[in-house]
N, C-alpha and C positions, 0 to 999 in steps of 0.2 A: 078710491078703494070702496067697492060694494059692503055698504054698512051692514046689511041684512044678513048675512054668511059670516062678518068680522067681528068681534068685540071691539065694541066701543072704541075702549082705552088704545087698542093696536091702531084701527082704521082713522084716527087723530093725529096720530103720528106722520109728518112731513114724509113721504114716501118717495116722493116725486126729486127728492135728495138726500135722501138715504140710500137709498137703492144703486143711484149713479157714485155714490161714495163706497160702496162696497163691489160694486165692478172694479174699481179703479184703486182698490188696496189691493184686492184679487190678481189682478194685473202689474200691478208693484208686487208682490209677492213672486209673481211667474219671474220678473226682471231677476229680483235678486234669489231666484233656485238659480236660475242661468248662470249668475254673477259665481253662486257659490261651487261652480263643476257642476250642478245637476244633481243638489243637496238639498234637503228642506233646513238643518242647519250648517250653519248655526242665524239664519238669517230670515228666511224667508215663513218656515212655521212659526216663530215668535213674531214676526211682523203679523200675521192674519191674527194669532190669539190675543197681543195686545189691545187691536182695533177691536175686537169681540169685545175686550172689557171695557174699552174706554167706550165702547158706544154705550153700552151698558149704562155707565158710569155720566156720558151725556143725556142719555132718556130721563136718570134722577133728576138729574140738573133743573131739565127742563118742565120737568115738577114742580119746582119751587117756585113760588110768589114772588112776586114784586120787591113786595116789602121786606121780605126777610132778605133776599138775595141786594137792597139799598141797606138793608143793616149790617151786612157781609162786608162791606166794601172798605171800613176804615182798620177792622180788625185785618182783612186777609192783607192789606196792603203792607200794614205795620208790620205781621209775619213775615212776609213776603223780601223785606227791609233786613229783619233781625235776619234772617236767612240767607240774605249778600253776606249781611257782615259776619254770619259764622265758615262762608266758603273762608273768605279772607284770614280768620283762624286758623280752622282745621281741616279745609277742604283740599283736597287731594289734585297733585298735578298732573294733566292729559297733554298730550302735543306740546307741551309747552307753554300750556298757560295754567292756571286756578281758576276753576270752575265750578265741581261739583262737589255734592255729599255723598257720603258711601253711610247708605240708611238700614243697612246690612240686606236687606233682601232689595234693594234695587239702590241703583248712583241716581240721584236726582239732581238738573241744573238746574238752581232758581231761579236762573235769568230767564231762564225758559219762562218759567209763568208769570214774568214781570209784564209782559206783553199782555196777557189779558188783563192783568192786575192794573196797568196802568190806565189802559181805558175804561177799568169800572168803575174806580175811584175819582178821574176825571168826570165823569158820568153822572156820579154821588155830588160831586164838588160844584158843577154848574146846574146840575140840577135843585139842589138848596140856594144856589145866589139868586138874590130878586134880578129879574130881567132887567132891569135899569142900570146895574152895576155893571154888568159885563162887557162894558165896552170903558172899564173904569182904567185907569194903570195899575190905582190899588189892589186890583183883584187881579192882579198875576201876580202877585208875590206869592200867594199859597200855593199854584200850579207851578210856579217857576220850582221853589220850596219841592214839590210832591214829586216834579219831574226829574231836579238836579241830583237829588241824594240815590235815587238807585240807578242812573244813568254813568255816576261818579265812581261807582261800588263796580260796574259791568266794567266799565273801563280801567279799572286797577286790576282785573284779570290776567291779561287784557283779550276785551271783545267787543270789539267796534262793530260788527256785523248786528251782535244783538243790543248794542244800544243804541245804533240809528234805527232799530225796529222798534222800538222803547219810543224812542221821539217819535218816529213816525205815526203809528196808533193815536199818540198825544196831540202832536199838530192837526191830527184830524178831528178828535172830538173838538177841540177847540176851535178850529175852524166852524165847523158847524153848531157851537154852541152861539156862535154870533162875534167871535172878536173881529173886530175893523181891519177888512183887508189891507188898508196900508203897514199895519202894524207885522203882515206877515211880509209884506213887498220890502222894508228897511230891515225886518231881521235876514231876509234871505240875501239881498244886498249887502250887508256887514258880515255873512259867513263869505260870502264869495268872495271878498276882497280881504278876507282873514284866511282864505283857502294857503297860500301860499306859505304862512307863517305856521298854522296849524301842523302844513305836511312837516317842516325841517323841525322843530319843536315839541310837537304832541304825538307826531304816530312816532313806533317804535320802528325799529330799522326794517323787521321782516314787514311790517305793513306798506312802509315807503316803497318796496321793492314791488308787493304788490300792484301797487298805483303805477310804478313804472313800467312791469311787465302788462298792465292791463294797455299802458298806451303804444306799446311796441312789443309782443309776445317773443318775436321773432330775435330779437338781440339779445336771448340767452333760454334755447329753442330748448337745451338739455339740463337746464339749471331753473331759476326763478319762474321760466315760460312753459314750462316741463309740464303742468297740469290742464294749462289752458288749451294749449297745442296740441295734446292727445286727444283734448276732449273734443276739439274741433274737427281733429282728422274721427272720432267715433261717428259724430254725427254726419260730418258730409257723408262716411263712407257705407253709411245704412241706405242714401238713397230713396228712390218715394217708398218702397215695397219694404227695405231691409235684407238681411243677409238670412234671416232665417233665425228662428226661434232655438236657441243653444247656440248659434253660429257664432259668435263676436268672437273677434279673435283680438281687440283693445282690453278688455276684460282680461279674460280667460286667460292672456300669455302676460298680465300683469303689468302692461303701458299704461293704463288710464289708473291715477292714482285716484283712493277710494268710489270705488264702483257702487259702494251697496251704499252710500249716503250721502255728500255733495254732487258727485257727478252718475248717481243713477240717473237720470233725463240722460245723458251720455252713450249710460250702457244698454239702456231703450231701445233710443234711436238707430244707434248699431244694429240691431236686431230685427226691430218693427219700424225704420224707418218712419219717411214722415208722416205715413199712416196714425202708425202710434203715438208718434207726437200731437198728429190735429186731434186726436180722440183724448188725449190730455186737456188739451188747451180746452174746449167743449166741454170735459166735467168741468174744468176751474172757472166755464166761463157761467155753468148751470146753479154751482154754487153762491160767487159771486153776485150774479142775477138773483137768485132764491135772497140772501143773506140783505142786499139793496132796498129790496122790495119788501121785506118784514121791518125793515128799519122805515120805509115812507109807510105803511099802517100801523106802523106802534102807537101805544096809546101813553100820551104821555114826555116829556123834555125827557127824562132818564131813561125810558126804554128806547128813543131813537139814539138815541149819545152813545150806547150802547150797542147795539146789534150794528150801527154805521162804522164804530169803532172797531169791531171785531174783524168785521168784514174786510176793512181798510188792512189789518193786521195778516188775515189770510192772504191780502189779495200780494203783499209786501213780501212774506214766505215764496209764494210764487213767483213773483214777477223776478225779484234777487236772483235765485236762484236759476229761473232760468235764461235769464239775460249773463249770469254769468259762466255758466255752461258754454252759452254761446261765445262768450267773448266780447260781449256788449257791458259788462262790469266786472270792477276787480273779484277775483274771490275773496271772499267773507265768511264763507264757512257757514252759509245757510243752508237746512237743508229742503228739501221738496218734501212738504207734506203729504200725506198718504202714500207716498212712495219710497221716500229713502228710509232706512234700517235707523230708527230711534227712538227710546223709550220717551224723554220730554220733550221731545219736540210733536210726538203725536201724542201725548197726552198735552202737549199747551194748545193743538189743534184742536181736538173736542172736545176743551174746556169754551173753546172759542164758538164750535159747535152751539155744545148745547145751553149755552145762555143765547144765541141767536132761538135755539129753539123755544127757548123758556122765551122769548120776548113777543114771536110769532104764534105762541100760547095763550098768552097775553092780549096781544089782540086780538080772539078770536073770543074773547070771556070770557075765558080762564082763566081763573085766580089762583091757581095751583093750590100747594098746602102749605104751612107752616106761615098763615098770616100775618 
C-alpha cells in the first residue's frame, strides 16, 4: 500500500490478508442470505457486523506487546479454566449437550477460546523452560497438567470435536518447541491400539454412531447418515459452475441439516460449485501461508510457538470441517471459519487472527504498547 497517500498506522496493517478475509466473509454472508429464502436475517447481516467488530477488536490485539500479551497468558488460561467449570454449573443446554453461558447480551462458548488460550500458554510455558530441559520427561508434567484439566472440562459437555482441536494446537506447539519425535511416535501408537477401547467405553452412544455412519453412510441413509448424505448429494450436485446463486434446492426445501453453520461449505457448493469451493480453499490457503511465514520471521521462542500454534489451530477449523462435509470424517460439529453463522467461533478466529498479527508486528519492530 502506497505510503505517501495512507497514514502510517493504516498502510502497516497486513493488507495482503485482510482484504482476502473480507471477500470471503462477504461471500459467507451471500451463502447464508441464500440459505435464509433471500433474507439478510436472521443470519447473514449479523455475520458481516460481527466480523466488522471482531476485526476491529483483532487490529487492538495486534497492538499489543510482546510482553504484556507473555504476561496475559497465565491469567487468561486460569479464566479460561474457571469458565469450563462454570458452563458445568450454570451453563445452559443446546442440542444436547452443556456448553455455553448466557452473558445476557451474547451466549458465549469457552471451549471456543480454549484453542487460542491453549496455544498461548503452551507458548508462555516453553518459552520460560531452559532449552535443555525440554526434552526432559519432567517437563511434561506441567503441559500434560495445563492440557488435561480443560480438555477433561470440554469432554464432560460433551465435545470431542473441540477437544481434539484443544490437543491439536498443543501437539503442535509442542512439537515445535523441540520434544523427541519418538515420544510423539509411542504416544500416537498407544492411542491407536487404545482406539478400540476408547470407542465402546468413552464416546457416548450418539458419537459411536457417528464413527459408524462416518465408515458406512449408506446403512442408515435416513437416520444416523441423514447429514452426511445430503451433504454429499449438495455438493456433487453444484457441479464445476453450480446451480446458480439462490438456486439450492438442499437448503431451501430443508434436506441438508444446518446449512448456515456445519454444512455451509455444503450449501456453497450447491450454488457456486466448485468454483466456489477452489476460491475457498485459495483464501485458507493465503491465510495459512501469511500465518506460516510470520511464525518463520518472528522474533523470538514464544512469538514462533505462537503464531505456528494459531495457524495449526486455523488450519484444524478448516480442514474438519471440510473433510467432513465431504465425508472424509465423522461430523463433530466444527464449524467453517469466516463462513458459517457464529458468534465464538468467529470471535475464537480473530482472536487467532490478531495475535498472528500482533506477532508479524513484532517482527517488523514493533513493540506495540503496553510494554
Amino acid at each position: 500500500m502506497n505510503r505517501d497517500f495512507v497514514p502510517a498506522a493504516i498502510a502497516r496493517e497486513p493488507w495482503g490478508i485482510i482484504l482476502p478475509l473480507i471477500v470471503l466473509v462477504l461471500f459467507g454472508a451471500s451463502v447464508l442470505y441464500s440459505a435464509a429464502g433471500g433474507r439478510l436475517q436472521p443470519w447473514a447481516l449479523m455475520h458481516v457486523l460481527r466480523f466488522m467488530m471482531f476485526l476491529m477488536m483483532a487490529i487492538f490485539i495486534s497492538r499489543l506487546s510482546r510482553n504484556f500479551i507473555r504476561m496475559l497468558a497465565i491469567p487468561v488460561y486460569i479464566l479460561l479454566v474457571l469458565a469450563l467449570i462454570a458452563v458445568e454449573a450454570i451453563g445452559f443446554v443446546g442440542g444436547g449437550s452443556q456448553r455455553w453461558l448466557n452473558l445476557g447480551f451474547m451466549t458465549l462458548q469457552p471451549s471456543e477460546l480454549m484453542k487460542p488460550g491453549i496455544v498461548l500458554i503452551l507458548a508462555r510455558y516453553y518459552d520460560m523452560l531452559p532449552g535443555g530441559l525440554v526434552g526432559s520427561f519432567r517437563s511434561m508434567i506441567a503441559p500434560a497438567v495445563i492440557i488435561g484439566i480443560p480438555v477433561g472440562l470440554v469432554l464432560l459437555q460433551p465435545d470431542l470435536g473441540t477437544s481434539l482441536a484443544i490437543m491439536f494446537g498443543a501437539v503442535v506447539v509442542m512439537f515445535l518447541a523441540g520434544l523427541p519425535l519418538r515420544w510423539f511416535i509411542a504416544v500416537g501408537v498407544a492411542m491407536l491400539a487404545a482406539i478400540p477401547a476408547a470407542f465402546f467405553f468413552l464416546l457416548h452412544p450418539y458419537q459411536q454412531n457417528r464413527v459408524l455412519t462416518f465408515l458406512d453412510p449408506e446403512t442408515d441413509p435416513l437416520g444416523a447418515g441423514y447429514h452426511i448424505t445430503q451433504s454429499k448429494i449438495a455438493i456433487g450436485s453444484g457441479g464445476v459452475i453450480g446451480k446458480g446463486f439462490g438456486n439450492g434446492t438442499q437448503s431451501h426445501l430443508n434436506y441438508l441439516p444446518e446449512p448456515h453453520t456445519d454444512f455451509v461449505f455444503a450449501t456453497m457448493a450447491e450454488e457456486w460449485g466448485m468454483l466456489g469451493g477452489f476460491f475457498v480453499l485459495v483464501v485458507f490457503g493465503l491465510l495459512l501461508n501469511w500465518g506460516l511465514r510470520v511464525s518463520r520471521d518472528a522474533p523470538g521462542r514464544f512469538s514462533r510457538l505462537l503464531a505456528a500454534g494459531l495457524t495449526a489451530t486455523v488450519f484444524f477449523y478448516a480442514a474438519v470441517n471440510l473433510m467432513m462435509v465431504m465425508g472424509l470424517a465423522p461430523v463433530v460439529g466444527i464449524p467453517l471459519p469466516f463462513m458459517s453463522h457464529g458468534g465464538s467461533s468467529m470471535l475464537t478466529i480473530m482472536i487467532c487472527v490478531g495475535l498472528i498479527m500482533a506477532v508479524n508486528r513484532w517482527g517488523q519492530g514493533q513493540q506495540g504498547h503496553w510494554r
